[in-house]
VMD Tcl script that draws the C-alpha trace (Angstrom):
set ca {
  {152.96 106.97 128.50}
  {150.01 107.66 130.15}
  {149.46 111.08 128.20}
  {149.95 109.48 125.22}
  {147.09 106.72 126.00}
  {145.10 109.48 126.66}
  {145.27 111.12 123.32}
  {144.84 108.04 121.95}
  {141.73 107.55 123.55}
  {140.25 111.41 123.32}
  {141.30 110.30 119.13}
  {138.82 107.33 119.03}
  {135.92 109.01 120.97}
  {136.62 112.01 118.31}
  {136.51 109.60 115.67}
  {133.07 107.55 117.05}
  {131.42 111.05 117.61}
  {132.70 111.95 114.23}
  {130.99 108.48 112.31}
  {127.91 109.09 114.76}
  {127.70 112.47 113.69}
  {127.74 111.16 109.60}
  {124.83 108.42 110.85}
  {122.52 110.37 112.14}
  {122.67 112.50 108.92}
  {122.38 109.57 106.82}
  {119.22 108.71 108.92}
  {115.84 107.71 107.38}
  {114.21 110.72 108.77}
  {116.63 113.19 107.65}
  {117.24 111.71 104.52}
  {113.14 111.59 104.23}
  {112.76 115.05 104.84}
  {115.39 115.83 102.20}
  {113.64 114.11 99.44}
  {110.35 115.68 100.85}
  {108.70 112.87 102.30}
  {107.97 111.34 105.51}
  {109.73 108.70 107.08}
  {107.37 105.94 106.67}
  {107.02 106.61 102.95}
  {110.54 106.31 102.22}
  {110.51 103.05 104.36}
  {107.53 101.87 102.19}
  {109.77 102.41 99.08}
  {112.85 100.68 100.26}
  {110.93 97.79 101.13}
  {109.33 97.42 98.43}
  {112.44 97.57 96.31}
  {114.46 94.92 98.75}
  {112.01 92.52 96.71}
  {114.73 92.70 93.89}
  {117.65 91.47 96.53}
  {115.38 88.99 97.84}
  {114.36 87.49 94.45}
  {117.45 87.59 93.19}
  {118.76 85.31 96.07}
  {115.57 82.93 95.67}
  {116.33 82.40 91.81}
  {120.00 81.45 92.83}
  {119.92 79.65 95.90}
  {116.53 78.10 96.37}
  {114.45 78.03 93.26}
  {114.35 74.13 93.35}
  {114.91 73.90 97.03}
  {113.05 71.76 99.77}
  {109.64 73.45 100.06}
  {109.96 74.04 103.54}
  {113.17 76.17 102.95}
  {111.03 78.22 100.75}
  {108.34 79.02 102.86}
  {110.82 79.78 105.32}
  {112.78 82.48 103.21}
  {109.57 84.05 102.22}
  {108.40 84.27 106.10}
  {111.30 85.50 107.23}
  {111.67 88.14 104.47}
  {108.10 89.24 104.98}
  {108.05 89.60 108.51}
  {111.82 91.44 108.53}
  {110.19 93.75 105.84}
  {106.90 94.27 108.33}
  {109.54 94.64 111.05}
  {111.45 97.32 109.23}
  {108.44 98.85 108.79}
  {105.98 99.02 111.68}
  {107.95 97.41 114.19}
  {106.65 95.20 117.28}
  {103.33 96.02 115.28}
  {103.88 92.97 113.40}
  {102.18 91.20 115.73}
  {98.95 92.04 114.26}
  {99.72 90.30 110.92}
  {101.18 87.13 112.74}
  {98.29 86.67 115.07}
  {95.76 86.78 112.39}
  {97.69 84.43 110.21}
  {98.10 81.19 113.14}
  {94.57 82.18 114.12}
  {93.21 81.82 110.05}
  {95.82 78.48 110.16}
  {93.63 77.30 113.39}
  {90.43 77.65 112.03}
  {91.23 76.06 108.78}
  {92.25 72.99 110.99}
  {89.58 72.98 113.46}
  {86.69 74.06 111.66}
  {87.56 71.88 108.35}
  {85.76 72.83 105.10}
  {82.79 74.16 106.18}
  {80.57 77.12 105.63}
  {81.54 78.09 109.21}
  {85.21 77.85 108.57}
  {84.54 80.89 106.23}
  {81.97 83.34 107.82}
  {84.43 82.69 110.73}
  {87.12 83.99 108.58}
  {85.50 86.79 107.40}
  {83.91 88.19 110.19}
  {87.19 87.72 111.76}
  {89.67 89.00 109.40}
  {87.05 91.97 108.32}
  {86.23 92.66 112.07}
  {89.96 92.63 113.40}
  {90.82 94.96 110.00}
  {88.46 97.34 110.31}
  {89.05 98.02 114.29}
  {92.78 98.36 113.11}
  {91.31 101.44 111.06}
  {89.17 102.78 114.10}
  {92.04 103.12 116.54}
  {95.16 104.46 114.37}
  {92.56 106.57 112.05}
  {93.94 109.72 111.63}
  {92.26 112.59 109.17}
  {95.56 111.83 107.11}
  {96.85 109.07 104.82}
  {99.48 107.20 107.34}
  {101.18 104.59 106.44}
  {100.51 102.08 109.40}
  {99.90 98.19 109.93}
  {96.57 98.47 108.78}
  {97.96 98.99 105.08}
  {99.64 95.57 104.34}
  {97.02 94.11 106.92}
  {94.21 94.85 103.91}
  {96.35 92.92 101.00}
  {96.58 90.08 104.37}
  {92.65 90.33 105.08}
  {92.13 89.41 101.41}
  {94.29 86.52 100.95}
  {93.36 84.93 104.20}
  {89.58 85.46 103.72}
  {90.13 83.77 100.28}
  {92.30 80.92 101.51}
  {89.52 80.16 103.79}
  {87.11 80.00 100.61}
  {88.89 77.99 98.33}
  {89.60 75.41 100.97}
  {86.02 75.32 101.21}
  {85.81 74.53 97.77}
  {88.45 71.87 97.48}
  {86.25 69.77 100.23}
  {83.23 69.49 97.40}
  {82.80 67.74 94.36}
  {84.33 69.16 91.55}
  {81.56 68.51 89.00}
  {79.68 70.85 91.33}
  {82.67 74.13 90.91}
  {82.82 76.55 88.04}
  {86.07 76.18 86.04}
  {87.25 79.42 87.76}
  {86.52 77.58 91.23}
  {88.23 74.29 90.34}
  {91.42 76.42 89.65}
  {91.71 77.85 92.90}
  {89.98 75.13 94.91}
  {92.69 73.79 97.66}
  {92.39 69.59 97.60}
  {95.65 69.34 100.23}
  {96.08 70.79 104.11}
  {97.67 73.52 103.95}
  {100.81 73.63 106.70}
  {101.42 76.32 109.29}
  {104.68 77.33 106.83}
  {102.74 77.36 104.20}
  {100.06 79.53 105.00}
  {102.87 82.05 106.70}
  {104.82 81.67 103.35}
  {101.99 82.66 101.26}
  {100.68 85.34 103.35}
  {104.28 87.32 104.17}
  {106.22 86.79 100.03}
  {107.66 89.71 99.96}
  {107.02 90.56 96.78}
  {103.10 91.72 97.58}
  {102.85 91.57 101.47}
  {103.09 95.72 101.25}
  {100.91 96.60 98.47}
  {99.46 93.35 96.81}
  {99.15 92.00 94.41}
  {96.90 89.44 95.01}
  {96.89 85.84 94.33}
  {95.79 81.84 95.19}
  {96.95 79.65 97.72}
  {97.25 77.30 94.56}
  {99.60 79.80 92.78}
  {101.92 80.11 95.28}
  {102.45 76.34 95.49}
  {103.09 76.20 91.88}
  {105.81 78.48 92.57}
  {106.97 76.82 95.53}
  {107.20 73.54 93.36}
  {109.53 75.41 90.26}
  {106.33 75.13 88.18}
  {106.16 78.67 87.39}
  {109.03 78.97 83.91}
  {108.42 79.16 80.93}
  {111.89 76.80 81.27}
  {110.75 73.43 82.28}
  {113.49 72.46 85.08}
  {114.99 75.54 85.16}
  {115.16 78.88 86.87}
  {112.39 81.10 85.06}
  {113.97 83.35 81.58}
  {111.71 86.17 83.97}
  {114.88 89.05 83.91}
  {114.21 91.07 80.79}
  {110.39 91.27 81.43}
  {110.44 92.29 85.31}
  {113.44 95.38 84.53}
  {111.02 96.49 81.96}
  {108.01 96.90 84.67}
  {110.92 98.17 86.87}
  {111.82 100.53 84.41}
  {108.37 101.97 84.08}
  {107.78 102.06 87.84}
  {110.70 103.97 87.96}
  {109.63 106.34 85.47}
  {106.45 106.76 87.38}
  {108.40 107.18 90.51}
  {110.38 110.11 88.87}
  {107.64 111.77 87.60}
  {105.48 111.33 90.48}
  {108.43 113.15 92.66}
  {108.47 115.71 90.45}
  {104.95 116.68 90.33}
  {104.22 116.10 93.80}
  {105.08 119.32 95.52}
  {103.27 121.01 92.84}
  {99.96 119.35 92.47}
  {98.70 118.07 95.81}
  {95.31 117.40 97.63}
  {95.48 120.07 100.21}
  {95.39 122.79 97.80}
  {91.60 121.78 97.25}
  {91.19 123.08 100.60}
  {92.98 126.41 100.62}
  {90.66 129.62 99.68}
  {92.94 130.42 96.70}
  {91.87 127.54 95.60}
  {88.04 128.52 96.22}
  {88.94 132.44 94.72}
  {90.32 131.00 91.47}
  {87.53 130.79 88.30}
  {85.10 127.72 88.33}
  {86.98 126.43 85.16}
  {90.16 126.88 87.17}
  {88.91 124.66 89.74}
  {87.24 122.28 87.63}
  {91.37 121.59 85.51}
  {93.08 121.61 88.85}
  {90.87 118.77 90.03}
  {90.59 117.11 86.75}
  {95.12 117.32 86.50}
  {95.15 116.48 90.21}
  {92.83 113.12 89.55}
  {94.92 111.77 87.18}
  {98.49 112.46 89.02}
  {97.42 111.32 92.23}
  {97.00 107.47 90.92}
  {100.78 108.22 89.70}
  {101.85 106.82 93.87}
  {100.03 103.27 93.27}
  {100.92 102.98 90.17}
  {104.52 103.20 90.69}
  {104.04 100.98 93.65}
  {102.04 98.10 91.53}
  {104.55 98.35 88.58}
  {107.81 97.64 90.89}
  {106.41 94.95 92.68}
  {104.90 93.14 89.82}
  {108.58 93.12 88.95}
  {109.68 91.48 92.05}
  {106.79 88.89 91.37}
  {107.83 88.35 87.53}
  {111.61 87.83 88.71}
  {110.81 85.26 91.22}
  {108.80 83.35 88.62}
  {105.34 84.03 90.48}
  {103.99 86.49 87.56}
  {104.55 83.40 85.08}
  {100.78 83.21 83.10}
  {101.65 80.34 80.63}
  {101.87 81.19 77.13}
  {100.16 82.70 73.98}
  {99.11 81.46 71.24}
  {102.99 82.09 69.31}
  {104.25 79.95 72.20}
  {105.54 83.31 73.72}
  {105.55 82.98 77.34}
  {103.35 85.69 79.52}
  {104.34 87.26 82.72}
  {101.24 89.27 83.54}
  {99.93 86.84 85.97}
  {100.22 89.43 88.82}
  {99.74 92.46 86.84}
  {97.97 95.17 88.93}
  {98.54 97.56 85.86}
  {97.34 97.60 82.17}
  {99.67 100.87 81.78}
  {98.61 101.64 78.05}
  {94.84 101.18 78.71}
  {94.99 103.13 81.98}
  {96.47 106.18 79.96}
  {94.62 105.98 76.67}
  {91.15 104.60 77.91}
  {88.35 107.49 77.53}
  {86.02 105.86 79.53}
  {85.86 104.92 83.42}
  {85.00 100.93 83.11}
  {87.92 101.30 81.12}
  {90.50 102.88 84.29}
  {88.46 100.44 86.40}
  {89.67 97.57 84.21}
  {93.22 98.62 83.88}
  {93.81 99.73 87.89}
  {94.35 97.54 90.66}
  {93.54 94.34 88.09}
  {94.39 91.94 90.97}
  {92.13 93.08 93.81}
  {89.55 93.50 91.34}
  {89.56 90.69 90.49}
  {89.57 88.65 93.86}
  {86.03 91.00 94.35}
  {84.51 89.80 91.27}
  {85.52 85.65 92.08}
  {85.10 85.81 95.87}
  {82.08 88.26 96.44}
  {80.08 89.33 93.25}
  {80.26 85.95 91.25}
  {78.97 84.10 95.08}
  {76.16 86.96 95.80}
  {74.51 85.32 91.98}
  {71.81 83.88 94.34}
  {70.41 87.62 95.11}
  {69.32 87.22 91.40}
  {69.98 90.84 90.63}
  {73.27 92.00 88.86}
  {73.08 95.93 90.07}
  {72.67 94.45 93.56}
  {75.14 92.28 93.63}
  {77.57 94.83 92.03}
  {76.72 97.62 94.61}
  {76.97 95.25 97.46}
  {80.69 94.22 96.44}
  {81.41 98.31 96.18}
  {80.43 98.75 99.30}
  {82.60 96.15 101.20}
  {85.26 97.77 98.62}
  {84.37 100.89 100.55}
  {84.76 99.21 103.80}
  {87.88 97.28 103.29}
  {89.63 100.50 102.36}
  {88.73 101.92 105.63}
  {86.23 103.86 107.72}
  {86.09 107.38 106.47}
  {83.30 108.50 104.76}
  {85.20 109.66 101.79}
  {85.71 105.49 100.75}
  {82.00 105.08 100.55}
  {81.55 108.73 98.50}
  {84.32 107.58 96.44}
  {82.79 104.39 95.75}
  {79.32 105.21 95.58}
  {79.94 107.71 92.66}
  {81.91 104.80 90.63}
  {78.49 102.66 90.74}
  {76.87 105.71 89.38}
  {79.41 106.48 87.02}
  {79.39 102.72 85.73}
  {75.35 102.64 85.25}
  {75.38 105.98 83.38}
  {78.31 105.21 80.99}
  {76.14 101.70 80.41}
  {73.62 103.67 79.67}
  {75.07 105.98 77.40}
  {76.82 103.63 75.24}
  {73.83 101.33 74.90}
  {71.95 104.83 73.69}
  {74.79 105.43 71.31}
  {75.35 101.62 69.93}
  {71.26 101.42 69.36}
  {70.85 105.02 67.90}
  {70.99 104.91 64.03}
  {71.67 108.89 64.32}
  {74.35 108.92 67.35}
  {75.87 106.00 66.07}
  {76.66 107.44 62.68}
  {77.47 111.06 63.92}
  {80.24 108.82 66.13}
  {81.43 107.01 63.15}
  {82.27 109.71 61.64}
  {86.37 109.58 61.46}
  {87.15 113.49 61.21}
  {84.98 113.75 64.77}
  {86.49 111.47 66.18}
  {89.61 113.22 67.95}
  {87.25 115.53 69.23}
  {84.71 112.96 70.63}
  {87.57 111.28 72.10}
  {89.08 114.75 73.53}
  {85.33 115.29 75.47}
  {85.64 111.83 76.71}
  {88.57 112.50 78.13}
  {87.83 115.59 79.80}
  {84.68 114.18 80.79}
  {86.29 110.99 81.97}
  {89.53 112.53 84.57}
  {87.61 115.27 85.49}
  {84.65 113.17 87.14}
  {87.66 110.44 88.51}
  {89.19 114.04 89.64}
  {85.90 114.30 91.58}
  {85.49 110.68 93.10}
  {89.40 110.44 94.04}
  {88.86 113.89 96.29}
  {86.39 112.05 98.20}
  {88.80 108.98 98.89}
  {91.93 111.51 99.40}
  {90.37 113.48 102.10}
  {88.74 111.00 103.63}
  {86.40 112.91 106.18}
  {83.03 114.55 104.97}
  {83.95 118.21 106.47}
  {87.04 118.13 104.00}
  {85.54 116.70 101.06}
  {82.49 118.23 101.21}
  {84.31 121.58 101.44}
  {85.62 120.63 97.97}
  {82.65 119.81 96.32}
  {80.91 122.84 97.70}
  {83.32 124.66 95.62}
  {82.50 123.00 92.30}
  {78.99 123.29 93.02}
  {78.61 119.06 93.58}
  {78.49 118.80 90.20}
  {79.83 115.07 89.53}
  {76.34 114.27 91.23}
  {74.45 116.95 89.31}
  {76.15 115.58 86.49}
  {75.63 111.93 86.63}
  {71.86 112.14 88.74}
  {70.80 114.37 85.78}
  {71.80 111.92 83.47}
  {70.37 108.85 85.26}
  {67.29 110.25 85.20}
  {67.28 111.86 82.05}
  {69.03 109.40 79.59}
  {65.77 106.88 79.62}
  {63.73 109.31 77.97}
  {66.33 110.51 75.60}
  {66.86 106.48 74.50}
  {63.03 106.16 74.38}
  {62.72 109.34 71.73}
  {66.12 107.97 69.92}
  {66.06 104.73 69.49}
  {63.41 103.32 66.91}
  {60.99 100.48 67.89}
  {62.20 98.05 66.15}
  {65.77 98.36 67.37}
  {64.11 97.94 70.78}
  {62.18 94.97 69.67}
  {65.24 93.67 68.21}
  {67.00 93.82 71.32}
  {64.45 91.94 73.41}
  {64.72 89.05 71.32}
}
mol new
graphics top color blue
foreach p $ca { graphics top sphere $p radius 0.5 }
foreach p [lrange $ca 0 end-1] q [lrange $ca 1 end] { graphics top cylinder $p $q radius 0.2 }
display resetview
């Protein structure tokens, strides 16, 4: 009897080696380094598709729920998802969000309230950078903490703005201004829905509540006709996703660095950067396109409707994917990428920096904390630095073009077109090619390295141009087009 106990028990430790055995190869970092990835990626992805689950259960079980219920399901879901993620490091996120919550109830709606919240939020992000930096990209705290430092800094502003008269706000101000008190549960709610706590995108304290309130369907009083439109951004995310997984092992950023890079042909170089800039957006991309999903499932990405009564769900569209692909000029990638975050610059820093009285200043000012809230490497402010460029010498050249009687004919001209457009194009993702290996590398002895090789000629370029293209519009353009165009 005793013997036969025995075996049973040697059976059932056989059997729990055998299952722990099968665990540990289905875990993340095995699985991870099957697919080719690291651990942390992979984690990143699952997350970010456990917004599907999640907003699947909100449309069924709480879509016209107690708003307190809400707020709870999208805290707990956000910090479980920064749990799964980064661990006991979730601290950072919740500290900063009861300490924004404090100051907004202390400090009231004041000026004070808000260069407290931005020097806070910045100051707390960007020491975040300088003790995990790394000369890698690692996904860490610090990279849903940046979507956070947004929001929070403008929650703190449109509060601000609620507290004055509205006669006194710009239309765009009166739409986000906050009249009410925000709660504790509502500020966590809005700063962990886990539909953009990851990777964005961004949007209002007022937007949220709509959504919170069942105001966001095109179905007055009923759960939002959202299904068809999010699996088609899911669909292209995942098409991105493929494609990206594909490519990846093939085209990557630390073959800029090897010398067979450096011993292949300048033109070699030159199409390897130019193929590498334009795959290397491929990651956010996918990322942007799969949670704007999430968001248009839940209701959140619900923009009203057109002018056919047809209702729009591009209200947290990070992605214009057809304009992205087809555009031949940068302002044109700039407008189509990252829509959200780009936006919450142009409303919350450019449009308030109008009392410098100087458009260029205002514009490089914004790029810079761009530069800044992206991190500390030197690479950010390259990166972002050659975009202002970029931007004044495009201006530049399409006002010469538009105000040219000779330029603007030759362009005109439809047989010359598809080759105009093919030089844009080159022109356009090889110089993006150029800026993006600044912000990939980060630090200046990598990137520098890289542009050594190509001779720094995006700033050759684009100098040359700056300094050249005012003469070249002064011998172009006749007098009277100039006089024209003062009046």
């Amino acid at each position: 009897m005793a013997s036969a106990t025995e075996g049973d028990v040697e059976t059932v430790v056989k059997v729990v080696r055998v299952l722990q055995s099968g665990f540990e190869e289905l875990s993340l970092s095995k699985l991870a380094t099957s697919l080719g990835a690291s651990e942390q990626a992979l984690r990143l992805i699952i997350s970010i598709f456990l917004g599907y689950p999640f907003a699947l259960f909100f449309r069924r079980y709480l879509f016209y729920k107690d708003s307190y219920l809400i707020h709870l399901f999208h805290t707990f879901t956000g910090l479980s998802i920064a749990y799964f993620n980064f661990g006991n490091q979730l601290y950072h996120s919740l500290l900063c969000v009861v300490l924004q919550f404090l100051i907004l109830r202390l400090m009231g709606r004041t000026i004070t309230a808000v260069l407290t919240t931005f020097c806070f939020q910045m100051i707390y992000l960007l020491a975040g950078y300088y003790y995990t930096a790394t000369g890698n990209y690692d996904i860490k705290w610090t990279m849903p903490h940046c979507v956070l430092t947004l929001k929070l800094i403008g929650l703190a502003v449109d509060y601000f703005d609620g507290g004055k008269d509205q006669n006194s706000l710009s239309s765009e101000q009166q739409k986000y201004a906050i009249r009410g008190v925000p709660s504790l549960l509502e500020v966590a709610g809005f700063s962990y829905f886990y539909g953009a706590f990851l990777v964005g995108p961004q949007f209002s304290m007022n937007h949220y509540k709509k959504l919170v309130q069942g105001q966001l369907t095109d179905i007055p009083g009923k759960i939002p006709n959202s299904t068809i439109p999010a699996l088609k951004r899911l669909g292209l995310g995942l098409v991105y996703l493929v494609g990206y997984t594909l490519l990846s092992p093939h085209i990557t950023e630390d073959y800029l660095l090897t010398e067979d890079y450096e011993n292949h042909p300048f033109w070699f170089r030159c199409m390897y950067m130019l193929i590498w800039g334009k795959f290397v957006l491929y990651k956010y991309v996918t990322c942007w396109l799969v949670t704007e999903g999430v968001c248009i499932l839940t209701g959140l990405g619900f923009a009203g409707f057109d002018e056919d009564r047809k209702a729009k769900w591009d209200a947290c569209a990070n992605m214009k994917v057809w304009l992205f692909e087809t555009t031949p000029r940068f302002t044109g990638t700039i407008n189509s990428f990252n829509i959200n975050t780009n936006a919450w610059l142009a409303r919350y820093i450019f449009k308030r920096l109008k009392f410098l009285g100087n458009k260029q200043l205002s514009q490089g000012l914004s790029l810079l904390f761009l530069a800044l809230w992206h991190g500390l490497h030197s690479g950010y402010l390259i990166c972002f630095q050659m975009e202002f460029l970029i931007v004044i010498v495009e201006r530049q050249a399409a006002s010469l073009i538009r105000e040219s009687p000779v330029l603007s004919n030759l362009a005109s001209i439809t047989a010359l077109q598809p080759f105009f457009y093919l030089v844009q194009q080159t022109i356009h993702w090889l110089f993006m090619g150029y800026s993006m290996t600044a912000f990939c590398l980060f630090t200046w002895d990598k990137w520098i390295k890289v542009y050594k090789s190509v001779y720094f000629l995006g700033h050759v370029f684009f100098l040359s141009l700056l300094v050249i293209l005012p003469y070249i519009h002064k011998a172009m353009v006749p007098r009277k087009e100039k006089l024209k165009k003062m009046e």
